[in-house]
N, C-alpha and C positions, 0 to 999 in steps of 0.2 A: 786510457785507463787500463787497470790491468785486473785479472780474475781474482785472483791474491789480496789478501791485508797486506797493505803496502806500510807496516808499522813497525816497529818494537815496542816494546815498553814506554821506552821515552823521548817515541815519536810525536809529532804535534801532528800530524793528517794519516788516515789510513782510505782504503777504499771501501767501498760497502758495493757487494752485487759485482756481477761482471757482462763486457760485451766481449768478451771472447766466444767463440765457436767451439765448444768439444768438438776433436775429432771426430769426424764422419757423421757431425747433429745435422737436422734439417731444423731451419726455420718456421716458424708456425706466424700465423697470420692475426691480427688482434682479434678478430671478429668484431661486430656491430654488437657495444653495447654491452662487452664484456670486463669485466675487473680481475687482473692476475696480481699473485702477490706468492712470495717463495714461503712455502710451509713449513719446510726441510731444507737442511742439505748435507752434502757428505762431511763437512768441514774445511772444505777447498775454499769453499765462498762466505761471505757473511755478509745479508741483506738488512739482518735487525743493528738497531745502534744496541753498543756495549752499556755497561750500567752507566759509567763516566758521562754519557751525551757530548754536546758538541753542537757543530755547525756547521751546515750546509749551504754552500755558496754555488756550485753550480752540478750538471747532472747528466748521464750520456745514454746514448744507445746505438746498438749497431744497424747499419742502415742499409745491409747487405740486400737486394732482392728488393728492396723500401720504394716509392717513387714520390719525386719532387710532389712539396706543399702540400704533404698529409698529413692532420694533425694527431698527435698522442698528447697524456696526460701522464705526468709523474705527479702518484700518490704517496703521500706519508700517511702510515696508518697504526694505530692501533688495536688491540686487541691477540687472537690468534685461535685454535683451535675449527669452531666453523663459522667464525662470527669476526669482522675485523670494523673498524668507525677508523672514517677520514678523518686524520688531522689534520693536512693543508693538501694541497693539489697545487700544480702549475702546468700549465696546457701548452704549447707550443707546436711549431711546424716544420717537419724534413724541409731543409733548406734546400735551394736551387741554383746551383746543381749540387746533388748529395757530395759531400767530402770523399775527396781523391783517398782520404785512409780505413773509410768505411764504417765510422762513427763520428757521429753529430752530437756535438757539448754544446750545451743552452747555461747560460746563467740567469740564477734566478733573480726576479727584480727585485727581491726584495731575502736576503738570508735568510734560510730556516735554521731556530735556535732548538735541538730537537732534545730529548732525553732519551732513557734506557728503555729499551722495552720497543721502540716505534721501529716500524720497515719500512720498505721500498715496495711499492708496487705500480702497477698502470694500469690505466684506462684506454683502451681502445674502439678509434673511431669506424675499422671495419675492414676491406682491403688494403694496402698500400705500404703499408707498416708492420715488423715483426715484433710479437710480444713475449717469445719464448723461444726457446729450443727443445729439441726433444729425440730420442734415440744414439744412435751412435755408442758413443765412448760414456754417454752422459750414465752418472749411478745412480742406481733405484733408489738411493736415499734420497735423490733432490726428487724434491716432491713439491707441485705448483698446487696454490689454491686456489679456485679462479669463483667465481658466479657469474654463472649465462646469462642473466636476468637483472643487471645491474644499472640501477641508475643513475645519471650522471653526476660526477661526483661534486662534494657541497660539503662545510666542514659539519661533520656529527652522522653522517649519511651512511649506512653499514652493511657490508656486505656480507650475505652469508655465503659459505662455501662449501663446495665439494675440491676433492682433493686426487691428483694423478701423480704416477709416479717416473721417473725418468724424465723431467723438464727442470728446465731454469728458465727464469724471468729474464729480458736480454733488456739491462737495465743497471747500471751504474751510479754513484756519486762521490764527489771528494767529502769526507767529514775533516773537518778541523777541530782538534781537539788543544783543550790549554788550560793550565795552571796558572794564576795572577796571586798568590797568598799575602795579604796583606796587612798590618797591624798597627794599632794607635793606643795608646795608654795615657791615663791618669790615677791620679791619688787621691784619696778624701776621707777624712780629711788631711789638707797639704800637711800642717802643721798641729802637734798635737804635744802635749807632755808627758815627759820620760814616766813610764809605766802605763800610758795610753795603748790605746790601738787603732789601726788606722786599714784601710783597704787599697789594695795595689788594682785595679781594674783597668783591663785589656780589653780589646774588643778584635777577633780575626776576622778574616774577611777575606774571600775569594771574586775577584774582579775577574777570571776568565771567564769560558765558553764550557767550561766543563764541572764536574763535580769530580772532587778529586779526596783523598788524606791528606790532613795536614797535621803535622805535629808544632806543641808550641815548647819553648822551651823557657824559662826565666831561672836565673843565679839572682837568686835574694841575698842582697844584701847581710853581711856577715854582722852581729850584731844584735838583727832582728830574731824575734822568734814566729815560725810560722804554726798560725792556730789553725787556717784550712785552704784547702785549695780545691776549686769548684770551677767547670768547664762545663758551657751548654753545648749540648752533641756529641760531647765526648768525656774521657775518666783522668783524669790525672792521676800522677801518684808524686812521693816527696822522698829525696834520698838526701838528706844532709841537707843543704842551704839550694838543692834543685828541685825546682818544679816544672814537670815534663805533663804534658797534658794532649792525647791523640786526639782529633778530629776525624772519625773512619771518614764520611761523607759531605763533606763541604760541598752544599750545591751549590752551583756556578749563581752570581750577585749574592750570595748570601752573606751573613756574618754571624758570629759566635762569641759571647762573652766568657772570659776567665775572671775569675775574682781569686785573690789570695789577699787571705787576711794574716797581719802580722802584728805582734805585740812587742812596743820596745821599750826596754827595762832602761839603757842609758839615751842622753843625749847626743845628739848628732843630726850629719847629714844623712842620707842613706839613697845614696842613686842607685836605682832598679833600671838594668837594661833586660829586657825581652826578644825574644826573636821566633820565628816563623819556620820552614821551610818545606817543602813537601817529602812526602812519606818515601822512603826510599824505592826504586823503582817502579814507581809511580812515574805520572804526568812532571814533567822538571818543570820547574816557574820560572814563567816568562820575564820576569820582571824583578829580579830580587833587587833591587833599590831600595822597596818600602817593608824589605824586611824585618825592622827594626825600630823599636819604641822604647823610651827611657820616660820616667818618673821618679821625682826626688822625694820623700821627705824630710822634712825637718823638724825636726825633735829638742824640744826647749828641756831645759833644765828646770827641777821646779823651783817654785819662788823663793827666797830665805825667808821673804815676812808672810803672813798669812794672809792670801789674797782670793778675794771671793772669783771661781772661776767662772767661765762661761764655756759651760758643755751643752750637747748638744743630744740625744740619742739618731746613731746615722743604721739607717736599715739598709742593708747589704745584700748583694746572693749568696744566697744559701740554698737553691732548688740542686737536689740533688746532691748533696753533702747529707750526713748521716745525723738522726738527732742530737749524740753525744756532741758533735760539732755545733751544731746553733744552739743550744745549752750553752756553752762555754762562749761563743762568738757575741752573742746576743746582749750578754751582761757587760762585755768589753768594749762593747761600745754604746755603754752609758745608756744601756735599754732596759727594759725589765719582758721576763719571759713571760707570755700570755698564754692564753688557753692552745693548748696542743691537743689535737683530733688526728684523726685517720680516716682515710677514705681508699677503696679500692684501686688501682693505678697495673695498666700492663705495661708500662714503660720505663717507670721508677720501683726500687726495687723493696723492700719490705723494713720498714723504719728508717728510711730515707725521705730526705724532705721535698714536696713535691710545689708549694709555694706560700709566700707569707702575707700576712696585714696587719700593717701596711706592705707595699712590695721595694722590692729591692730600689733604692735610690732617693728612695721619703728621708727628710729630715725633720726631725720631731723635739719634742721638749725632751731633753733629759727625765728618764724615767718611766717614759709612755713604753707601753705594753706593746709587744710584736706576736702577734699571734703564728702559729705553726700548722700547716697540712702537712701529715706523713704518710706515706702511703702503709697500706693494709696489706700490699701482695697482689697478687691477678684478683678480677675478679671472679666468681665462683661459679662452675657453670652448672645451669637448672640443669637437671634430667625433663625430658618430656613427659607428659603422665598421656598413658595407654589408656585409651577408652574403648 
């Protein structure tokens, strides 16, 4: 392993932490019973996972000075400041005889799937093993947080710390990092008559190890007319017959709906292809095969003779589209508009809609009422009253 982020942008593994030696460090000893974890550093090194997360598959240290069959602990932790909680541990033992290269790589039995925010620290069993360096070439910005007083680690278990300056944790791991963006679409209703409207519904989805941007992009069908375009975790916008919609944070298994709703005045076909890809210089996706999702509709012409139809009212998303949008969306698809409220919201923005009832994907009698949450704005904050 090496001291360095071993990445670019649109690398798939980088390093976290290092076993290299600063110039002219002395190695320090774990002590009995102690928890080290890197507080600082100069920027040379990086021990915390980036916001992206990722995956941890195996884990090193330098074994310099070390002797056979002493055990240490690699900690993932959370927290920072003077307070850090275990998220996983994995314990193992200096092999025999220490490696001719002077660092000893353990894989773990089992991948840690880690996120943003979590470090790299150790627990040590007392002589025999190094758990830091310190002096030398090392800069006062690296800064170790350790607790003298630590007890053995257990996931939830939290150490508090004090903090010294001129050390590093002698402590490595490969992160795996990866973008999987992937996309699946349908239409509802398939089939509807000219001056209907219908809903184009996408679902994205990130199959990596990582949380990455994803942008989506869809070319609607020339013909149609689009009444809104609505994206969870992210905003869309509409320039002509395109709808481009960013996802900042796709976390890794997660997934994301778009909905575009469209209104079509003639008869036809109308094949809808969609597509995926990651945000530029971003994470590149590993997989682009399942980039791509297509949905038809079909669009009848109306009857000549007068024929009793069979509608339906189809409730759609709208969380997040602006009221003037489901106003007009709502009636277009054979609904009638219900009681519209507001309630406070820090996350949706101020007459924007925040969810309905019934909810998006109910199909109802033609006619039945859809009620509307819009949001208020932040909520307000009390002053404390002085006593």
């Amino acid at each position: 392993m090496t001291a360095a982020l071993a990445c670019s942008a649109l690398a798939s593994t980088l390093t976290l932490g290092t076993t290299t030696f600063p110039a002219g460090a002395t190695p320090g000893g774990c002590i009995t019973s102690y928890a080290f974890t890197q507080g600082a550093t100069d920027g040379t090194y990086q021990y915390k996972v980036p916001p992206s997360g990722g995956r941890i598959t195996s884990w090193s240290t330098n074994t310099t000075g070390g002797v056979t069959e002493t055990s240490l602990t690699l900690l993932l932790l959370r927290g920072g400041g003077n307070e850090y909680k275990v998220v996983n541990f994995d314990r193992e033992t200096l092999p025999n005889p220490l490696p001719a290269g002077g660092v000893a790589t353990f894989q773990l039995p089992t991948p840690w799937t880690v996120t943003g925010g979590e470090q790299l620290g150790l627990y040590g069993p007392g002589t025999g093993v190094n758990c830091f360096y310190t002096g030398g070439s090392t800069p006062a910005a690296d800064v170790l947080s350790y607790d003298m007083t630590a007890a053995p680690p257990g996931i939830g278990v939290t150490y508090p710390t004090t903090s010294l300056g001129m050390f590093l944790v002698n402590v490595a791991a490969e992160l795996t990092q990866s973008l999987d963006a992937g996309i699946t679409g349908s239409v509802a209703p398939a089939t509807i008559t000219a001056g209907g409207a219908s809903e184009y519904a996408f679902t994205v989805s990130n199959s990596g190890v990582s949380a990455a941007p994803v942008i989506f992009t869809d070319g609607v069908p020339a013909g149609l007319t689009i009444l809104s375009a609505v994206a969870g975790g992210g905003a869309c916008t509409t320039a002509g017959q395109t709808v481009s919609c960013t996802m900042p944070n796709l976390e890794a298994g997660q997934s994301a709906p778009v909905s575009i709703i469209v209104a079509a005045p003639n008869a036809g076909s109308y094949s809808d292809t969609a597509t995926v890809s990651a945000l530029s210089g971003s994470l590149a996706d590993t997989n682009p095969a399942n980039n791509t999702a297509a949905a038809t509709l079909n669009v009848n012409a109306p009857a000549l003779a007068p024929v009793a139809p069979v509608v339906q009212c189809k409730v759609v998303q709208l969380a997040g589209a602006p009221l003037s949008v489901a106003k007009l969306v709502i009636p277009a698809l054979n609904c009638k508009l219900g009681k519209v409220t507001s309630k406070a919201s820090k996350s949706v923005r101020k007459g924007y809609v925040i969810s309905t009832t019934p909810r998006s994907g109910a199909t109802l009698a033609a006619g039945s009422a859809v009620s509307v949450v819009t949001s208020s704005g932040p909520p307000k904050k009390h002053k404390k009253k002085k006593h």
